[in-house]
Each structure stands twice: as C-alpha cells, then as structure tokens.
C-alpha positions in Angstrom: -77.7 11.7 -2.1 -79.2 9.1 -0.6 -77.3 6.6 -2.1 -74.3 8.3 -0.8 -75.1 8.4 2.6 -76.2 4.5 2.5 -72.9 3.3 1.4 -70.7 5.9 3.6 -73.0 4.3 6.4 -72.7 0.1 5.0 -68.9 1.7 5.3 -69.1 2.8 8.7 -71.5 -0.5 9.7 -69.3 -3.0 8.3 -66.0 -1.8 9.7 -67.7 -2.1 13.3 -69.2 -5.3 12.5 -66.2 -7.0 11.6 -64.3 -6.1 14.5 -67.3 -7.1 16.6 -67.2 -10.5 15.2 -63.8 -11.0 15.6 -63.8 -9.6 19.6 -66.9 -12.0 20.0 -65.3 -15.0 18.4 -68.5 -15.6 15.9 -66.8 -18.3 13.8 -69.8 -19.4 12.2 -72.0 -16.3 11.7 -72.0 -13.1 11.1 -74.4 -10.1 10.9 -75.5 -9.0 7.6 -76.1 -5.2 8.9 -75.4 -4.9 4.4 -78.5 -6.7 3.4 -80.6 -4.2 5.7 -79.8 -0.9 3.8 -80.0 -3.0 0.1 -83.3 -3.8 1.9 -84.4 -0.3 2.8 -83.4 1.2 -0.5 -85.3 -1.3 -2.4 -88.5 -0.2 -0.4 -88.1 3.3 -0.3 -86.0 4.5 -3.0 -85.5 5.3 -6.8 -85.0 1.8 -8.6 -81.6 3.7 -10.4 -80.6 5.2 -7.1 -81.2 1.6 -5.4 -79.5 -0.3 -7.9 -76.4 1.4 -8.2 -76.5 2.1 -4.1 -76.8 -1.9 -3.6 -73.8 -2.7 -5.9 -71.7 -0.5 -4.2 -72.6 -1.4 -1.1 -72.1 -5.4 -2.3 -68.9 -4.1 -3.5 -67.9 -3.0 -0.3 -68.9 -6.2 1.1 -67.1 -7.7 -1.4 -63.5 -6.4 0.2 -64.5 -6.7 3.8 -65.1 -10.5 3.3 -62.4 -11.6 1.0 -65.0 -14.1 -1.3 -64.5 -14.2 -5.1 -64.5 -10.7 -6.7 -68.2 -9.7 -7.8 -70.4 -12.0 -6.0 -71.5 -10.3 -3.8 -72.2 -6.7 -5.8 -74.2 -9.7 -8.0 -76.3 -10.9 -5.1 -76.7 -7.4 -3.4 -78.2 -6.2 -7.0 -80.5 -9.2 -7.4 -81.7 -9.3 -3.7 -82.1 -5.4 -4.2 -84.7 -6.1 -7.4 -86.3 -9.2 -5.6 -87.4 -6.7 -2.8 -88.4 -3.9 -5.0 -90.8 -6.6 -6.5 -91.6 -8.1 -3.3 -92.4 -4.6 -1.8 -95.2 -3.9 -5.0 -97.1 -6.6 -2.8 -95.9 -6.7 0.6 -95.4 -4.0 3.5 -92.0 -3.1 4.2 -92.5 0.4 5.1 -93.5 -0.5 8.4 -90.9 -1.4 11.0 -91.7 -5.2 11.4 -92.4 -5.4 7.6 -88.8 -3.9 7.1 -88.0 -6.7 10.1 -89.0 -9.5 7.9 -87.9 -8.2 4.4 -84.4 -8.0 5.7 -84.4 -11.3 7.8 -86.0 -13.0 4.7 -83.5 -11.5 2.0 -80.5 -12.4 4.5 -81.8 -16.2 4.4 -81.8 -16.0 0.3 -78.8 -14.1 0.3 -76.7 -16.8 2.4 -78.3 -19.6 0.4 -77.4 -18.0 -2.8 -74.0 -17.3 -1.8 -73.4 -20.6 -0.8 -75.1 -22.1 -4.3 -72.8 -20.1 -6.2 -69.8 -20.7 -4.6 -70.3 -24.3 -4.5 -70.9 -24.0 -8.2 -67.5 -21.9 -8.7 -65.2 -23.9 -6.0 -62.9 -26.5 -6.1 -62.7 -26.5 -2.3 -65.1 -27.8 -0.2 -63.6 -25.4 2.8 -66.2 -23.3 4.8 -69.3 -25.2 2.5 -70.5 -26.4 5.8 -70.0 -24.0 8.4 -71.6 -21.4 6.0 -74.6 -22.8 6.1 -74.4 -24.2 9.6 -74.5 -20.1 10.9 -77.3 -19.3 8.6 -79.8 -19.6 11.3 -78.1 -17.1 13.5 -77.1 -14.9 10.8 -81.2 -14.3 9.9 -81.6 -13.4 13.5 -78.8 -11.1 13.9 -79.5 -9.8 11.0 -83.7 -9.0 11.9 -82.4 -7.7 15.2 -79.6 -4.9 13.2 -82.8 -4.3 10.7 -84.9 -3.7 14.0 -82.1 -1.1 15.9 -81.5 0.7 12.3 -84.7 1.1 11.2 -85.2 4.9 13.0 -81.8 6.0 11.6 -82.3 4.6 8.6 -86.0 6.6 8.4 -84.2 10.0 9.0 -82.3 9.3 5.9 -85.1 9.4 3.9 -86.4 12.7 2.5 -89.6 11.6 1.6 -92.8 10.4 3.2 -92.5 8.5 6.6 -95.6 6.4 6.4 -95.5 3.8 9.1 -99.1 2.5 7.6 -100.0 0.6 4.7 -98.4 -1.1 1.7 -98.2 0.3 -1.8 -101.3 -1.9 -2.6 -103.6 -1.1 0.7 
C-alpha cells in the first residue's frame, strides 16, 4: 500500500515539477523530488515493496523526461539498493540524515545517468549542460527531501523514530 501511495505521489510530484521548470525557465537543472521517495523507501520500507516501488517510480520518470527507455527504472532500482545498504550503516531516519541520503543519491544518480548515456549515445547533445546543472540539482533536490520529509513520515505505518540508526 505503501508502494502505491509513493508512486501515485512521484505522479502527482513530477507533473508539478515539470511545469515548474518550465514556468521558471530552469534549462540546466532540474529537481529530482523522484530520487527522494526511492530514498525514503529504501530506508523505511520492505526491500520487495521498495524495489518494485522504485522501478515504477523510475518508470514514471522515464516518460516525464523523454531519455532512452529503461534507464532510469535501472538507476532508480540500483540507487534504491545502494541506500538500503547505505542505511544498515548510516542514519537516514532522521530528517537531516534523510537530507543527505537524498542529496547524495541525486549526485550519483546524475553522474550515472550521464555515464550511461555517454556510453549509449552517438550525440554529444546535452553531455555538458547535464552535468553543468548537477550542482543545483543536489541542492534542489536536499531542499524537496527537506519540505517532504513530514508528508512522507505520515505515509509510513510503522515506527516514527527520529533517533538513532539501525546500528546505534
């Protein structure tokens, strides 16, 4: 159920964030509101749940950005099990820890992106200016995880421990 609501609400999140880039004129960024719910469900949910959760939701992605077909559901599935792994070790639960995962996994997931379409292109069309945003994205993208972050904790069923890592 969970996974349901996330990807009604990556959905609803990406809808409004690509008409806000477009009414702002962002050319060169844009905010990666996706990576914070792959984020949140690698942290706090089932590993099944997340998985499937975060390829829909890179999916989704997938047809609001027009990139090659399965990219992104590739990257939002390995950035998914990178923070389930990261969050055995690290706090994430917390708000500034769930700041930092999704700021961090926006960084990989812009430098992966950009790897593997180099890798898969024949054009050298946007190589650039991809990168060039990166900067901003990270930001815009810690400042989303920062506003979503209570919403995103009455989602959850479960416990709502603002404390501690799995390991403290």
């Amino acid at each position: 159920m969970k996974g349901a609501l996330l990807t009604l609400l990556a959905l609803v999140l990406l809808s409004f964030e690509s008409v806000l880039v477009r009414s702002i004129g962002f050319e060169v960024t844009r905010i990666d509101v996706t990576l914070a719910l792959v984020v949140f469900i690698a942290v706090r949910g089932a590993t099944i749940e997340g998985s499937l959760t975060a390829f829909a939701i890179g999916y989704l992605l997938d047809v609001f950005t027009g990139r090659p077909s399965g990219l992104f559901p590739a990257l939002a599935v390995l950035v998914f099990l990178l923070a389930r792994g990261a969050a055995q070790i690290l706090d994430g639960k917390s708000r500034l820890g769930f700041v930092l995962f999704s700021a961090g996994a926006s960084a990989g997931h812009s430098l992966l992106a950009f790897l593997l379409t180099w890798l898969t292109s024949k054009s050298a069309e946007g190589r650039v200016l991809s990168l060039a945003g990166m900067p901003g994205q990270v930001l815009l993208t810690a400042a989303v995880a920062w506003l979503l972050f209570p919403l995103l904790v009455r989602i959850e069923p479960g416990e709502r421990s603002e404390s501690g890592g799995r390991l403290a």
